[in-house]
N, C-alpha and C positions, 0 to 999 in steps of 0.2 A: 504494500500500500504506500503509494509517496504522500509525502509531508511538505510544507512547507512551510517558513518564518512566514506569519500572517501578520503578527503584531508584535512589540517589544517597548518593552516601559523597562527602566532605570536610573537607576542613580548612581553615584559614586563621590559623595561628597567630603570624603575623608580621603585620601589613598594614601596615607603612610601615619606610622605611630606617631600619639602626643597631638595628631590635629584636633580632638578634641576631648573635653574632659567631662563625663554624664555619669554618676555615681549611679550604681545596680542598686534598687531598692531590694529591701527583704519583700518577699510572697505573703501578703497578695496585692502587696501595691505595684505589679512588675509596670512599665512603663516600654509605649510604643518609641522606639527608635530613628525608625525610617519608614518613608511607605512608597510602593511600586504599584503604579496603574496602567494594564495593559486592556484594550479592546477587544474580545473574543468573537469570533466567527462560529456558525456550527460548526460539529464534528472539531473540536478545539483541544487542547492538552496545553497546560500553563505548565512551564520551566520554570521553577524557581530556584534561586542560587543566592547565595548569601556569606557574606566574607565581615567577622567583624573581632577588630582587636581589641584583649582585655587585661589590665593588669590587675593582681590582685594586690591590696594593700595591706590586708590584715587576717592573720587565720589560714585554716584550711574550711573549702567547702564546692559547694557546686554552685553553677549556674543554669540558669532554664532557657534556653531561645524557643520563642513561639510565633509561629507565622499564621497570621488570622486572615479571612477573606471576609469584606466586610467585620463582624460579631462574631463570627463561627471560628473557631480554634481549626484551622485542619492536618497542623506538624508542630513536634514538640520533639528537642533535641537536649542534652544535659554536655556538663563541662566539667569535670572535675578542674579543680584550683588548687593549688599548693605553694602558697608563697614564700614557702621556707625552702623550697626546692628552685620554683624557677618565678620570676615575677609577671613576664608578659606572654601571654597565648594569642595566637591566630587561628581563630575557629572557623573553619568552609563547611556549609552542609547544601543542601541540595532535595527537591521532592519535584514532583508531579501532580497536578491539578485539571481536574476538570468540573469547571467553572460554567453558570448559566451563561450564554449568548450576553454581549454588551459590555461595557467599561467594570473594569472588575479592580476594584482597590486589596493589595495586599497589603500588611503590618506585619512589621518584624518584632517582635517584643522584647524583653528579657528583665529577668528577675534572680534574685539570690536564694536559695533553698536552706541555708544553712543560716542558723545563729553565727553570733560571735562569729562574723565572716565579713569582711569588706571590700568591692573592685570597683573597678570603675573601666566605662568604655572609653577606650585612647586611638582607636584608629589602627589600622584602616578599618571602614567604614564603605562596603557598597553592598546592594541589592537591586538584582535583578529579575523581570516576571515576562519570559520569551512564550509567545503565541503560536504554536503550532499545531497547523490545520494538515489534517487527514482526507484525503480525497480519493 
């Protein structure tokens, strides 16, 4: 069956560490980060891709990334943290979507799971949501 790029919404507005500085809240106040809007066609499949850097400043614990469409939760990914080991991580994750027909907003979220645990995101910083149609 061929495919093809139909649509592509992105961003990339950090690309290297320290561009910016948005402290992880503790769960359940996680906090949207970025957000990707792509235009879907029937017979549609959303690429999402996601690259974001974190140091951690205090503790060991985890982190939650959540990517919502609209309200809906539909990928959830965790981070182990370990800042007596190493201080800064670059976490990529990646899913597949299939989204109703029209402009579809994605949200990349992220939140803290652990007590006594502190990060913060430092960059890079990008999120992408590629539109591929099945014909």
């Amino acid at each position: 069956m061929p495919q093809s790029l139909t649509g592509f919404g992105g961003i990339a507005p950090i690309t290297f560490t320290n561009g910016i500085s948005s402290p992880i809240p503790l769960v359940p106040k996680g906090v949207g980060i970025i957000d990707a809007t792509v235009t879907v066609a029937p017979m549609t499949q959303v690429w999402l891709n996601a690259t974001v850097g974190v140091q951690g400043n205090s503790g060991t614990g985890r982190v939650l990334f959540r990517i919502f469409r609209f309200d809906q939760e539909i990928f959830y990914t965790v981070q182990g943290i370990e800042t007596n080991f190493e201080k800064f991580y670059t976490v990529s994750f990646s899913t597949l979507d299939t989204p109703p027909e029209g402009e579809t907003t994605y949200t990349l979220a992220v939140e803290a799971l652990t007590q006594d645990f502190s990060a913060t995101v430092v960059g890079p910083l990008t999120f992408t949501a590629a539109a591929i149609t099945f014909s």
